[in-house]
N, C-alpha and C positions, 0 to 999 in steps of 0.2 A: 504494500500500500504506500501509494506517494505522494498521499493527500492526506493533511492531518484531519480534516475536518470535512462534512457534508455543509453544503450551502445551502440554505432554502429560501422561497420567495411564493411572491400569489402574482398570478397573472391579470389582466382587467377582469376573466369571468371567475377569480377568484380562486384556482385551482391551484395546488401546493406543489408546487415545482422542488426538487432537490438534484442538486449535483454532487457527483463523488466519483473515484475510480474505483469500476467494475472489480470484484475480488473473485469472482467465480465465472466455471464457462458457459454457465445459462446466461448469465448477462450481456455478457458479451456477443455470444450468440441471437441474445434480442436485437442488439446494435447494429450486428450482420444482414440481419434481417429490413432493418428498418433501413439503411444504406442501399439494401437490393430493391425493395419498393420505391426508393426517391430514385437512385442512379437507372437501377434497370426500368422499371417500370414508368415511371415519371419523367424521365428526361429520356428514355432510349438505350443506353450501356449497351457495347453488343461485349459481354464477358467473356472471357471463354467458357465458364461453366452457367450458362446463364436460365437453365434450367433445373438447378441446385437452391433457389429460393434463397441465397447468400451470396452476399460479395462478402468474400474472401481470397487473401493472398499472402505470400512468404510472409511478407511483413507483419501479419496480426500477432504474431504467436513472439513478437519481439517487442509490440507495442504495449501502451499503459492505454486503457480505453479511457476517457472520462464520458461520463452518464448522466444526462436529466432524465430524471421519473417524474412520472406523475403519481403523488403517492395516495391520491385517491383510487386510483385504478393500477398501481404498481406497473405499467406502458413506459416503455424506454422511447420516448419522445425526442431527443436530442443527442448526439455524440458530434466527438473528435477522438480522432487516433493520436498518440501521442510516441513520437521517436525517441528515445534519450540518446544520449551521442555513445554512453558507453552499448547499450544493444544496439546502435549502427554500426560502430566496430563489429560485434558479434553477426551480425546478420553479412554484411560487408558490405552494405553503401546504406545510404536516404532513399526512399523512392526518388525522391527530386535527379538522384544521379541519372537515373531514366531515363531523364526527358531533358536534363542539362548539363553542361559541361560545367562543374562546379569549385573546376579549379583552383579560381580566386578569393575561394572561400578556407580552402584547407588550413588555413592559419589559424582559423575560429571555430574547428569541427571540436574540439574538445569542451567547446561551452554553447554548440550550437543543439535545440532541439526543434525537429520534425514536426509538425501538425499538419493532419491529412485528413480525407474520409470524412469532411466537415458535412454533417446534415441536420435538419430537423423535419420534424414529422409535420405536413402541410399543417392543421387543426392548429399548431400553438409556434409557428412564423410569427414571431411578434417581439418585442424589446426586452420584453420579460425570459423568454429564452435563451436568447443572445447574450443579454446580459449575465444570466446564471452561468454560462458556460464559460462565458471570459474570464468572470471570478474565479472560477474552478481554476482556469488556464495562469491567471495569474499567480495565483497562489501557488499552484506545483513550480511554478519557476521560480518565487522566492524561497519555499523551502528547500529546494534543492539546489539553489542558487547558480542557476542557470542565465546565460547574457543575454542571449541572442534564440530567436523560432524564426524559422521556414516554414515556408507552405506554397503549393499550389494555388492560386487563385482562379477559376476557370469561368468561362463566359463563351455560351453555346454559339457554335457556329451554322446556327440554323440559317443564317441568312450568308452564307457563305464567306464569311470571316470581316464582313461591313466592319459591325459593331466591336469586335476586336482589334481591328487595325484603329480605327478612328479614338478608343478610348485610349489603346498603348499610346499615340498622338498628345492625347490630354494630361495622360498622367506623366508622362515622363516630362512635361514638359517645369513639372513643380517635385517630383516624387523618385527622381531617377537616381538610383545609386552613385557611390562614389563609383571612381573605375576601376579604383582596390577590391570592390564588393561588386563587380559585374560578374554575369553568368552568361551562358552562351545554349541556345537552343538544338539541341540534337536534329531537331526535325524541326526547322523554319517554318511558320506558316506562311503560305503563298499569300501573294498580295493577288486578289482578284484582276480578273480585267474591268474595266472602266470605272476605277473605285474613285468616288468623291469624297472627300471629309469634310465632315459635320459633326457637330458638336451633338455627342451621347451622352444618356441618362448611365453615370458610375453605378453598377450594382451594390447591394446592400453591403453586402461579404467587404468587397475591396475597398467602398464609405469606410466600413470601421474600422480597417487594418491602416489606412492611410490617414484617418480623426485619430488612431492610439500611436502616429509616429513612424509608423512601417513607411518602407520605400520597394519598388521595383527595381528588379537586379538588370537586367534588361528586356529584349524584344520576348513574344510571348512564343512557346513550343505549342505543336500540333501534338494535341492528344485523337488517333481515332479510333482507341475504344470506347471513350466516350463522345467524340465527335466535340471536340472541346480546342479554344485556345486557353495554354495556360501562363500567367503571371506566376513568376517566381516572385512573393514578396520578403521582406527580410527585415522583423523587426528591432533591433536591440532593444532591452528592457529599462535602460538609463533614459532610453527619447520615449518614453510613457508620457504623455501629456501631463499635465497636472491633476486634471478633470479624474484622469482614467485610474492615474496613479492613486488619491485619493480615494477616488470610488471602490478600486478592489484591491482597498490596504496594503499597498507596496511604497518603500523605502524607497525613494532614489538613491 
């Protein structure tokens, strides 16, 4: 266990939220579950096992899950997978290695942790959620006093990589990595033909990772099991805003 504490909260229709990491394989199993109804079912995933009712892969069995219940109905409603750098050794990379060339990171893999598999279950998509599970996330980082989290950020390529090229445009233009901390995409995503830029709506996920101090490492990688461009974001835990640092009781 690498959370001293459960977090609880009430959402607007009052329902008791708690977060903590999972200590057993039913748990985690629910979380599997709940990841293959959003990725597979909801957005498309074509898995390899995608008729196994679980997304699951190498990495679970190295990961620390964190958990919101719903503890009126005990439903695993929210997850993140969590990397620590010492089971990244053991396993022998980040997912992120995947999809990016992370070379310029290797200076910081000893304080750096993984967050992935980020979902919630459509019914409780709301602040109250979000909120529970950052705390959760913050706090295992100050216990364990960890510096730095990675993560995937992904924004569907339903409309042929528009909305993904036009936003990488936007963010980088305030949020872009030092070039000490840049990454390099395995699998570029193609720039459409006759692509115009305009200014898009930032999705929720990438708002809060860029409001708590995160930056982009660089250009976004083609994911096509999930048919996804992904942002490598890269937060250190010292550039915590004040708001956020405050809100879920972190020291700067």
């Amino acid at each position: 266990m690498h959370l001293e504490n459960r977090f609880s909260s009430h959402d607007k229709q009052n329902r008791k939220l708690t977060v903590s990491i999972a200590n057993n394989q039913d748990t985690i199993k629910a979380a599997q579950v709940l990841r293959y109804k959003v990725f597979v079912e909801e957005m498309g995933a074509q898995l390899p096992n995608n008729s196994s009712g679980l997304d699951r892969d190498l990495f679970d069995d190295y990961c620390d899950h964190l958990i919101a219940h719903d503890e009126n109905t005990g439903e695993v409603v929210g997850t993140y997978r969590i990397l620590p750098p010492h089971q990244a050794r053991k396993v022998g990379s980040y997912y992120s290695d995947t999809e990016f060339d992370l070379t310029r990171l290797q200076h910081i893999r000893p304080q750096l942790v993984e967050l992935g598999r980020s979902c919630v279950h459509p019914k409780y998509r709301n602040g109250a959620t979000i909120t529970l599970l950052w705390a959760g996330l913050a706090k295992y980082m100050a216990e364990n006093q960890y510096q730095y989290m990675i993560g995937c950020a992904s924004v569907s390529l339903i409309d042929n990589g528009h909305t993904a090229i036009n936003l990488y445009q936007q963010i980088a233009k305030k949020s872009l990595a030092p070039i000490e901390w840049r990454v390099f995409p395995r699998m570029p995503l193609p720039t459409p033909q006759q692509h115009h830029y305009n200014h898009v709506e930032v999705p929720a996920l990438i708002k809060g990772y860029l409001r708590a101090g995160a930056m982009i490492c660089g250009e976004p990688a083609w994911d096509p099991t999930f048919n996804t461009a992904d942002f490598l974001m890269l937060l250190p835990t010292k550039q915590l805003s004040e708001r956020y640092a405050q809100h879920f009781s972190i020291r700067k």
